[in-house]
Backbone bond lengths (Angstrom), bond angles and torsions (degrees), N, CA, C in turn:
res aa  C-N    CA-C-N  psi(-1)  N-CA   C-N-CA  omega(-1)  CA-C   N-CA-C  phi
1 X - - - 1.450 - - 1.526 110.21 -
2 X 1.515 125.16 121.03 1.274 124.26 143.66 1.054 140.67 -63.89
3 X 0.904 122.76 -40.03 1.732 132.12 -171.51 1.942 105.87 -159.29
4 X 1.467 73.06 146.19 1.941 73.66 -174.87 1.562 99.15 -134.26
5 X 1.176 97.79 134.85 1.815 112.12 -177.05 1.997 89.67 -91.94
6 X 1.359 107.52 155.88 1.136 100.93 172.66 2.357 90.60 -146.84
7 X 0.940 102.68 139.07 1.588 112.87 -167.02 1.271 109.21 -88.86
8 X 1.315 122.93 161.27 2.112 124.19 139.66 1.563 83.07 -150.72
9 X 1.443 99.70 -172.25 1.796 111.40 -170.75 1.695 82.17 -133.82
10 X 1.121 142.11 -10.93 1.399 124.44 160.16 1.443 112.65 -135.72
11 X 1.438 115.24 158.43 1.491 133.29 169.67 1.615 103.82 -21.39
12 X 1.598 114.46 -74.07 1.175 118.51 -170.09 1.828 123.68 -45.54
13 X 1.733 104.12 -24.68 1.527 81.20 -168.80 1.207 86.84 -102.41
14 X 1.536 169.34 18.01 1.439 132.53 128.37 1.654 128.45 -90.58
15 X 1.175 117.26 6.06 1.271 125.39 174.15 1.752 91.54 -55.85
16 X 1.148 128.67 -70.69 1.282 118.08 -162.34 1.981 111.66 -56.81
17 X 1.498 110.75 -22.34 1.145 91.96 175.67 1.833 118.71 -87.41
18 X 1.249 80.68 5.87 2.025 89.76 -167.50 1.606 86.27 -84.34
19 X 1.222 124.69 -36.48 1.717 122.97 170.82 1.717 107.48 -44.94
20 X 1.095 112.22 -12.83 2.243 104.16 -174.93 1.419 82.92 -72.65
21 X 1.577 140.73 -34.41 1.967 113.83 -106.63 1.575 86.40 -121.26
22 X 0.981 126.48 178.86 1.329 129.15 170.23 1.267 87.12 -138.68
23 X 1.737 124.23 -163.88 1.936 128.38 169.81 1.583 98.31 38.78
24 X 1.330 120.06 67.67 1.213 122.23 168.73 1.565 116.22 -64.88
25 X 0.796 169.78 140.28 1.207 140.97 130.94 1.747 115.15 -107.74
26 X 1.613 105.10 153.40 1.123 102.32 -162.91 1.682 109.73 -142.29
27 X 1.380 101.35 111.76 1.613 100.60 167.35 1.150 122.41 -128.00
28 X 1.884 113.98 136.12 1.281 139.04 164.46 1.633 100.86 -40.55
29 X 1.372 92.04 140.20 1.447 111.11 167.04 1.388 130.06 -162.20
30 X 1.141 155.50 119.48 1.471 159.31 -138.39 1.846 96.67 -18.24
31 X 1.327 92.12 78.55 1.458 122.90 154.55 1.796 112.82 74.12
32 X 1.134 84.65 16.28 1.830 85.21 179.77 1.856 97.27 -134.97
33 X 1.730 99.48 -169.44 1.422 119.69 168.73 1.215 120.31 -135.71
34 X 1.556 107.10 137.91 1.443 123.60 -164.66 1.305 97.96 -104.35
35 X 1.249 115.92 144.08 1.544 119.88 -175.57 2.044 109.93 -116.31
36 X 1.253 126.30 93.96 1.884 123.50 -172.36 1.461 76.54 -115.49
37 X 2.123 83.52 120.79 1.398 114.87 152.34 1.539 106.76 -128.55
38 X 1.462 86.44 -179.92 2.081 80.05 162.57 1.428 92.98 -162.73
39 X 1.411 81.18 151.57 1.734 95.30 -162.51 1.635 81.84 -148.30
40 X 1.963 95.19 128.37 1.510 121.73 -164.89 1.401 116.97 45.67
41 X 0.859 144.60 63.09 1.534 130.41 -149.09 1.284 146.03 43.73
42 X 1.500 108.35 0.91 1.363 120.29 -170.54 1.706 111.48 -109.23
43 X 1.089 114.02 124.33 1.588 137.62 -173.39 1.468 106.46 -68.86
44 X 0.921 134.03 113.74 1.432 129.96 169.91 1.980 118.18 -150.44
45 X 1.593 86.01 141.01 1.525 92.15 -162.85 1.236 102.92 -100.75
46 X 1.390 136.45 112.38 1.442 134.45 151.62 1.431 152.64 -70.77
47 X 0.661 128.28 143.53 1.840 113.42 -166.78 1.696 105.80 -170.22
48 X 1.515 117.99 162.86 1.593 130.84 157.76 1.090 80.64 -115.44
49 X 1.723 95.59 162.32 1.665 97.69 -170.49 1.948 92.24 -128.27
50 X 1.964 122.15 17.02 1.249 111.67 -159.79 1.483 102.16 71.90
51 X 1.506 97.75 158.77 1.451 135.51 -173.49 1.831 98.92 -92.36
52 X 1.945 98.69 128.16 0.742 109.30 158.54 1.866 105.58 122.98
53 X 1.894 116.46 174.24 1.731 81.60 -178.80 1.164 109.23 -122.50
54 X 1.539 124.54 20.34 1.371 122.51 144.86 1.657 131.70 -58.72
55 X 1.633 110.89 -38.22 1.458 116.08 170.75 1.459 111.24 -72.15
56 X 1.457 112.11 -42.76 1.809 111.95 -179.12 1.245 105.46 -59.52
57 X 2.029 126.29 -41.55 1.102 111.19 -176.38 1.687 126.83 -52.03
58 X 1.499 97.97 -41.61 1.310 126.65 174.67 1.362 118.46 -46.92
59 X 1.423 113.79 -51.91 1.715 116.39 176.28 1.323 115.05 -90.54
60 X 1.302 123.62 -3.28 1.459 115.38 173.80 1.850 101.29 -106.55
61 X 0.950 114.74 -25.91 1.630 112.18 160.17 1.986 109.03 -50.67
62 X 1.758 95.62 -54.40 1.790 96.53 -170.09 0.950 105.61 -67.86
63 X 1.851 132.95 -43.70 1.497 114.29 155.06 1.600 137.01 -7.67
64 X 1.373 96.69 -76.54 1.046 111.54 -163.96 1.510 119.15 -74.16
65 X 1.584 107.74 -46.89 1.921 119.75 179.41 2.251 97.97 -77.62
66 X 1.082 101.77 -32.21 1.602 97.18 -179.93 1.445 120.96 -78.79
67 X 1.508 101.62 -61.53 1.605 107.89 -177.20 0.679 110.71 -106.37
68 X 1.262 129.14 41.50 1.844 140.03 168.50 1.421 136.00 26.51
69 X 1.743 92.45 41.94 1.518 117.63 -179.37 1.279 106.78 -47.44
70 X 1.601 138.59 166.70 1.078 130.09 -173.79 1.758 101.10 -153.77
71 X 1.486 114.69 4.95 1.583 108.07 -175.53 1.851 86.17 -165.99
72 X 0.785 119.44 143.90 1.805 125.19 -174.01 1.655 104.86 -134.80
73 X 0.966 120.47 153.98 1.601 148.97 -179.53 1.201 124.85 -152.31
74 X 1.434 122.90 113.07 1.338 129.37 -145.47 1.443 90.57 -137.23
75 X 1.407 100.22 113.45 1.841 105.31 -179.48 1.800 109.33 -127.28
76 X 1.362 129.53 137.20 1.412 127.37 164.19 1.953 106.22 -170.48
77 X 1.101 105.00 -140.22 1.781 99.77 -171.72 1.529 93.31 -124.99
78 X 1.400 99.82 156.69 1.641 103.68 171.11 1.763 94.76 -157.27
79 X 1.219 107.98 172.54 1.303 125.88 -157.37 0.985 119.03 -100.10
80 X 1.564 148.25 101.00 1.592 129.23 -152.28 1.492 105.07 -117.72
81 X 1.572 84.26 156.79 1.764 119.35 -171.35 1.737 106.16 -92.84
82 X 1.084 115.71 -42.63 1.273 106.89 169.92 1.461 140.82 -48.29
83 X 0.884 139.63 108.39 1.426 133.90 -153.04 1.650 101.11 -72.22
84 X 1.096 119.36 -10.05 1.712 119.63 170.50 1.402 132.17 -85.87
85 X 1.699 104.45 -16.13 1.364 123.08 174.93 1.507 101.27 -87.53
86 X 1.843 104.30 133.89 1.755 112.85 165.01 1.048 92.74 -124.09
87 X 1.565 87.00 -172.43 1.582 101.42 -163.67 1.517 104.80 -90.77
88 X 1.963 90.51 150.84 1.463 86.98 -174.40 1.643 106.91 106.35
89 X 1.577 118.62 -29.36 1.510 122.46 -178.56 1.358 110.55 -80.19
90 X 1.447 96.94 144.93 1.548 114.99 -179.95 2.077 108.61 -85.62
91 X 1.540 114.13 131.11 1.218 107.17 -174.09 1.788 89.20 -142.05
92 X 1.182 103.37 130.45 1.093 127.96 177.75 1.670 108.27 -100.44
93 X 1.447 109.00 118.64 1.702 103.24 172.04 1.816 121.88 -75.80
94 X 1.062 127.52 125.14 1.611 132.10 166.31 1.342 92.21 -85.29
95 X 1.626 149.56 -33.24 1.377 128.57 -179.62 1.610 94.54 -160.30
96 X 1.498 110.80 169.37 1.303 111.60 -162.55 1.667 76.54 -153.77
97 X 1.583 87.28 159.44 1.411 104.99 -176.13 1.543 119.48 -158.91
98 X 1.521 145.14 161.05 1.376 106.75 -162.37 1.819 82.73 -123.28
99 X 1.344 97.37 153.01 1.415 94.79 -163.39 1.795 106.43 -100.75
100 X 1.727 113.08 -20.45 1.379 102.93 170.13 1.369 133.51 -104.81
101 X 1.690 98.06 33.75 1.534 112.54 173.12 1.578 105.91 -87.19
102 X 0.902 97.87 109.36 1.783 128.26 165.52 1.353 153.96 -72.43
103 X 0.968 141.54 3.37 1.148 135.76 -177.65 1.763 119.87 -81.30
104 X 1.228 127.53 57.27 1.323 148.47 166.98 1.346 106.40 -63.82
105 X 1.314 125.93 -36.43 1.024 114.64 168.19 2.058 148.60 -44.16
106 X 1.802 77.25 -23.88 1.525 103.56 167.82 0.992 131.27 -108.92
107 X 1.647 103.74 17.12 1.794 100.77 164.66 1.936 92.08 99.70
108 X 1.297 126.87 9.66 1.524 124.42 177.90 1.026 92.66 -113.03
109 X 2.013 115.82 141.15 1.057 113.15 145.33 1.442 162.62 -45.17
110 X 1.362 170.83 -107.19 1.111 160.58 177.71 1.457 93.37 -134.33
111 X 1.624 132.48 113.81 1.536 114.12 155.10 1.437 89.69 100.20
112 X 1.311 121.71 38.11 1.475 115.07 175.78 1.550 94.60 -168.09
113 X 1.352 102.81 140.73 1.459 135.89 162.48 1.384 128.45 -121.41
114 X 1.391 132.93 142.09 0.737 128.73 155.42 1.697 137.57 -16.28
115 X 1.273 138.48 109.92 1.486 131.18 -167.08 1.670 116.35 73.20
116 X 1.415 100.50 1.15 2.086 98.13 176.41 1.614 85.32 -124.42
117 X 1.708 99.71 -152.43 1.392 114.88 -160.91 1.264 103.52 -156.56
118 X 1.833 133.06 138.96 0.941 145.78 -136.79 2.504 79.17 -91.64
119 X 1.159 115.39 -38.54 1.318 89.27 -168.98 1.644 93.50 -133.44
120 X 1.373 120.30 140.43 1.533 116.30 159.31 1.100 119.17 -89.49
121 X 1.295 112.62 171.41 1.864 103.23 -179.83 1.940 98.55 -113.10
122 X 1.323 109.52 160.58 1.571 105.96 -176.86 2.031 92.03 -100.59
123 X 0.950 95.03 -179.72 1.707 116.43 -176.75 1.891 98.34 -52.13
124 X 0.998 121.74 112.18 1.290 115.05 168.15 1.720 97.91 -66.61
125 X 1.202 156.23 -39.47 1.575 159.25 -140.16 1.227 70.74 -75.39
126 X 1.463 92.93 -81.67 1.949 111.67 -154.70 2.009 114.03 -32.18
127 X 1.356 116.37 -48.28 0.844 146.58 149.86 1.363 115.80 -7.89
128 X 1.665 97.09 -73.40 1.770 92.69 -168.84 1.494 86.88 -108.03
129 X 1.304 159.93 27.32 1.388 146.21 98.41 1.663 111.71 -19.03
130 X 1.238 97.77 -54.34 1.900 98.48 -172.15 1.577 136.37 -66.71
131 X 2.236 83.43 -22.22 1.275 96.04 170.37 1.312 104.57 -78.78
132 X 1.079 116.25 -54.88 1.992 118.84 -178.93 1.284 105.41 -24.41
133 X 1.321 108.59 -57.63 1.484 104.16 -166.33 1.549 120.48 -78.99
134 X 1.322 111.47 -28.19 1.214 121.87 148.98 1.945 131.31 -34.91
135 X 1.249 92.99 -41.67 1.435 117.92 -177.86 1.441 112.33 -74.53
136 X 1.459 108.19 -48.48 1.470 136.16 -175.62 1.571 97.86 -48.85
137 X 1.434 105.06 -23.25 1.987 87.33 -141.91 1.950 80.62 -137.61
138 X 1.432 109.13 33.34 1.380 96.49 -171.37 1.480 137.58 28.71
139 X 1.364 108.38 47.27 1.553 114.77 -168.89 1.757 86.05 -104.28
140 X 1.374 105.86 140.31 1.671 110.07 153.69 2.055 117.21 -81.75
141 X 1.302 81.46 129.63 1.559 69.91 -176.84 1.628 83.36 -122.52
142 X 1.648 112.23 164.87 1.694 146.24 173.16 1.138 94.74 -104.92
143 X 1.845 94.81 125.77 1.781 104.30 161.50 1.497 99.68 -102.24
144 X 1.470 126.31 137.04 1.806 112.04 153.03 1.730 88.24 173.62
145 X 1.227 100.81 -151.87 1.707 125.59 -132.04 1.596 99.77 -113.86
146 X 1.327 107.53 85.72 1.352 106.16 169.04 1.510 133.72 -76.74
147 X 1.149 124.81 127.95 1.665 108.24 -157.14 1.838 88.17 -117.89
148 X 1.214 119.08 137.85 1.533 143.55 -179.97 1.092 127.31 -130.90
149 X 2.049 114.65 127.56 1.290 116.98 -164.70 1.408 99.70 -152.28
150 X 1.232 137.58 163.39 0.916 147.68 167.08 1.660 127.75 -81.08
151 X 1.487 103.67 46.08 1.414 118.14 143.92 1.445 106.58 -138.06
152 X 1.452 101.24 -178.66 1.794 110.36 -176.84 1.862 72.26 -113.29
153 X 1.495 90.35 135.85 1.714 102.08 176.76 1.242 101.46 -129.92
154 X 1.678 101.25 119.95 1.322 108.36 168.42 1.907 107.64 -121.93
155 X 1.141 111.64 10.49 1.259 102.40 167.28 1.240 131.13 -86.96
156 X 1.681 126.47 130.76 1.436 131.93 -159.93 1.280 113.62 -47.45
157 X 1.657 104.67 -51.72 1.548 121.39 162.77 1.780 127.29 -13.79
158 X 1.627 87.72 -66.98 1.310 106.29 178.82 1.483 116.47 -69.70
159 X 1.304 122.84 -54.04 1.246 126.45 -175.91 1.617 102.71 -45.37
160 X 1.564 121.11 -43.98 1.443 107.74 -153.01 1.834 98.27 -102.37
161 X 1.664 118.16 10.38 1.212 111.81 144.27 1.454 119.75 -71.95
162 X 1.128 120.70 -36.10 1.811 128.70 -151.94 1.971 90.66 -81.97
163 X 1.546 107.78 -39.87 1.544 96.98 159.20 1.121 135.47 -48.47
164 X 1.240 92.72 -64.02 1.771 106.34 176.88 1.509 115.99 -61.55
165 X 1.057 146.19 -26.85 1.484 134.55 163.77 1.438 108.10 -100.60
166 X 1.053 123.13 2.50 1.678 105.08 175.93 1.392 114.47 -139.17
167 X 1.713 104.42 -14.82 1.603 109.60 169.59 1.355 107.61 76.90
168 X 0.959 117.77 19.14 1.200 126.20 -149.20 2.031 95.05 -106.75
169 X 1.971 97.76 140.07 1.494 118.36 -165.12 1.640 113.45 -76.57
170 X 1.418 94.76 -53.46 1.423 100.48 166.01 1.306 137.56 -159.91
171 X 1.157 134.53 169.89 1.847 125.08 -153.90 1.564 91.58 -120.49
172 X 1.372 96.54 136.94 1.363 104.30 144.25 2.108 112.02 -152.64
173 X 1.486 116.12 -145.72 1.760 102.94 -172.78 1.389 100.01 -133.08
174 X 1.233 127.80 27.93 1.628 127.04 139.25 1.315 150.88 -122.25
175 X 1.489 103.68 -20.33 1.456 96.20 -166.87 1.739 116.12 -100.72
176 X 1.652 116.57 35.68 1.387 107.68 139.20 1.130 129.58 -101.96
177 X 1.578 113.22 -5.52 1.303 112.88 169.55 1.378 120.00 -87.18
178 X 1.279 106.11 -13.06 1.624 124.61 -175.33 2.145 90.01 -75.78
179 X 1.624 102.80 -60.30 1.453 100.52 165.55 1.416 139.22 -39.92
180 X 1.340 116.79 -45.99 1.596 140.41 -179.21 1.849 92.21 -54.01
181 X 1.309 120.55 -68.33 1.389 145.33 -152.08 1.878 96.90 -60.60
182 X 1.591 95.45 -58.19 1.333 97.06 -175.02 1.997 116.75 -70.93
183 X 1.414 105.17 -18.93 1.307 117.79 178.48 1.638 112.32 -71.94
184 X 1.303 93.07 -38.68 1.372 80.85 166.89 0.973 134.23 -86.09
185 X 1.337 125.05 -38.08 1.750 116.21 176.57 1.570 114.26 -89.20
186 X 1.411 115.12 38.52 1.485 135.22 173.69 1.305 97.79 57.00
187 X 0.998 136.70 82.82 1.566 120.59 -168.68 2.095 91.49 -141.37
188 X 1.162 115.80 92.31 1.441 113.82 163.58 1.465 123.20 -27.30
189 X 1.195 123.16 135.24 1.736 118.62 -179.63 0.798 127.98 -160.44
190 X 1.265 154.21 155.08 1.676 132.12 -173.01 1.586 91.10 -137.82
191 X 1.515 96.69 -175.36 1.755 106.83 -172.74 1.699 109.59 -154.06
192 X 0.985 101.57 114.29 1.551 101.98 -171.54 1.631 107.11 -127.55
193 X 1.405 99.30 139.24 1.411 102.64 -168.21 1.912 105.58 -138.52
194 X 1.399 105.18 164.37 1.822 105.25 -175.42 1.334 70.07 -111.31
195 X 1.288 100.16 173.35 1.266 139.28 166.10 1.603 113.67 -78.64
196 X 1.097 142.57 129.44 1.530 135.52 -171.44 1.188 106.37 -130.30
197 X 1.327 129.29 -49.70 1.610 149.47 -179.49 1.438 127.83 -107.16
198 X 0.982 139.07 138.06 1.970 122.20 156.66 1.608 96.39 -141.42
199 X 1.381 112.69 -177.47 1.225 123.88 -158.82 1.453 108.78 -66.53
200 X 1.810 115.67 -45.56 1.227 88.29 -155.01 1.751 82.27 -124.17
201 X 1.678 103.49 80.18 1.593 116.96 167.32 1.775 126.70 -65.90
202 X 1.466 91.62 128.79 1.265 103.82 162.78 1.536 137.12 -19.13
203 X 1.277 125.51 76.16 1.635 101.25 -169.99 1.460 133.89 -32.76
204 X 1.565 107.91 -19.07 1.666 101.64 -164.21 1.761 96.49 -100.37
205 X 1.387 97.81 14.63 1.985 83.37 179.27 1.329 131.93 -78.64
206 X 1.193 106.28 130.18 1.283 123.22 -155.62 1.482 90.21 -89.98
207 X 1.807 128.46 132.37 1.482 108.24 -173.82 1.837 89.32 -113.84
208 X 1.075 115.09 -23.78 1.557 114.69 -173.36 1.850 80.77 -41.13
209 X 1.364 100.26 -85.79 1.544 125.20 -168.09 1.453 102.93 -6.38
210 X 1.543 110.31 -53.76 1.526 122.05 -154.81 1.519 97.19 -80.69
211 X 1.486 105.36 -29.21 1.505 97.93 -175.87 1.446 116.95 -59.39
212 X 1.058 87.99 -22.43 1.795 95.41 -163.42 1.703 103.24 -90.83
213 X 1.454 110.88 -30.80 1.745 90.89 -174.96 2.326 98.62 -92.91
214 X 1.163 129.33 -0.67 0.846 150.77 165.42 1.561 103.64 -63.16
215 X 1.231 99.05 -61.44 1.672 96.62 -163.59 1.998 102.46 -74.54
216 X 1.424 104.27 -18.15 1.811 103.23 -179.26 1.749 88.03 -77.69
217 X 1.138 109.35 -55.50 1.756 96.91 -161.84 1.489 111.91 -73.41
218 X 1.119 134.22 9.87 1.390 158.75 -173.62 1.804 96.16 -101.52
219 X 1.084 117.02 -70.12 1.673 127.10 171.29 1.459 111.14 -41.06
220 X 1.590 115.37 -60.26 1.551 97.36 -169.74 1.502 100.14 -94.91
221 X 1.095 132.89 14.80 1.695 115.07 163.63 1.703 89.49 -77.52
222 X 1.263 120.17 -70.84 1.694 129.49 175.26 1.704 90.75 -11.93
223 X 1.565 120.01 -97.15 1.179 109.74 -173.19 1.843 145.52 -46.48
224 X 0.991 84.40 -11.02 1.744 107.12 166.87 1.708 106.33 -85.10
225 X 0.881 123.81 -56.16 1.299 130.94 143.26 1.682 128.81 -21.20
226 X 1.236 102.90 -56.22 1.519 117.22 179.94 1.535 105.36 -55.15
227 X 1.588 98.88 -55.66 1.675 122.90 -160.71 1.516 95.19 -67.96
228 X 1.470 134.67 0.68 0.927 130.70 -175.38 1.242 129.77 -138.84
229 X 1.643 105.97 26.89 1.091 115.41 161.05 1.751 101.65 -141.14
230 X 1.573 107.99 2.61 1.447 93.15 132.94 0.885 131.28 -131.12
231 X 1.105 133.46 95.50 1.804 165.37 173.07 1.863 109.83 -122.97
């Protein structure tokens, strides 16, 4: 590995990892900020790229074709469908898929186009690196099928369509486009997400709150992680 891009889709979830680095450096680039540190010898570019999977597409493309990222890690919260995931759980994607790609109208299934594929798969390496470290540090982590679209879905309705055709663990609005991007230019990547939401939520939850202790325990699994894929 040369250089490692590491992701969030808002301010809040890498601010806490930009707290490891000292020698920040920071450059503007078609409308955002790129964050090059290096930690032990290892080069790595940080960034949120905004909500949604036109901007993620956007910053994990400039990653990769600009600052010549070569392995990506994409961490923030998403909302789960599984009735076994709470809040607060760690879920690791094996494939991602986007759930409001459409064209059914022509006889294609849900999450498929012409010349792509209804699910990608993430880095199996990266993968069971995350469990190791996972293991290491007694954390439970979720393996399964994150499905991503460009709404925040909180309707019951919806949630228990996005199951039923994609089987899929939990939703959030980047990381199949973050997948698509990295699939194509062979680029290894993983996708890790907290838990933020489930079906039948707490009225008094506070999600700012969660964002914030989510996005610290989100940071040092990432850096335990880091330290362990360069060794």
């Amino acid at each position: 590995m040369t250089k490692l891009a590491i992701m969030g889709a808002m301010e809040e979830e890498i601010e806490p990892l930009l707290s490891y680095f000292d020698n920040i450096k920071i450059t503007n680039y078609a409308d955002n900020k790129y964050y090059e540190v290096n930690y032990n010898g290892l080069e790595i570019v940080i960034a949120y790229s905004k909500i949604g999977k036109v901007f993620a597409s956007l910053t994990a493309s400039t990653m990769i074709q600009k600052f010549g990222c070569d392995t990506l890690l994409f961490s923030g919260v998403a909302g789960g469908i599984n009735p076994s995931l709470k809040i607060g759980d760690l879920i690791i994607a094996d494939k991602l898929c986007q759930h409001d790609l459409d064209i059914t109208a022509f006889g294609h299934p849900n999450g498929y186009v012409p010349g792509g594929k209804i699910f990608v798969e993430t880095s199996n390496e990266l993968r069971e690196v995350a469990k190791k470290v996972a293991q290491e540090n007694k954390l439970d982590v979720f393996e399964g099928i994150i499905a991503t679209g460009d709404q925040f879905v909180h309707s019951k309705e919806r949630k228990e369509f996005v199951q039923e055709k994609f089987n899929a663990d939990a939703l959030e609005m980047e990381g199949a486009s973050v997948a698509v991007i990295c699939d194509s230019l062979n680029i290894p990547f993983f996708i890790l997400r907290a838990i933020s939401d489930v079906a039948d939520m707490d009225a008094g939850f506070d999600f700012d709150e969660f964002l914030k202790s989510s996005a610290k325990n989100s940071a040092n699994f990432l850096i335990k992680i880091v330290e362990q894929l360069n060794k």
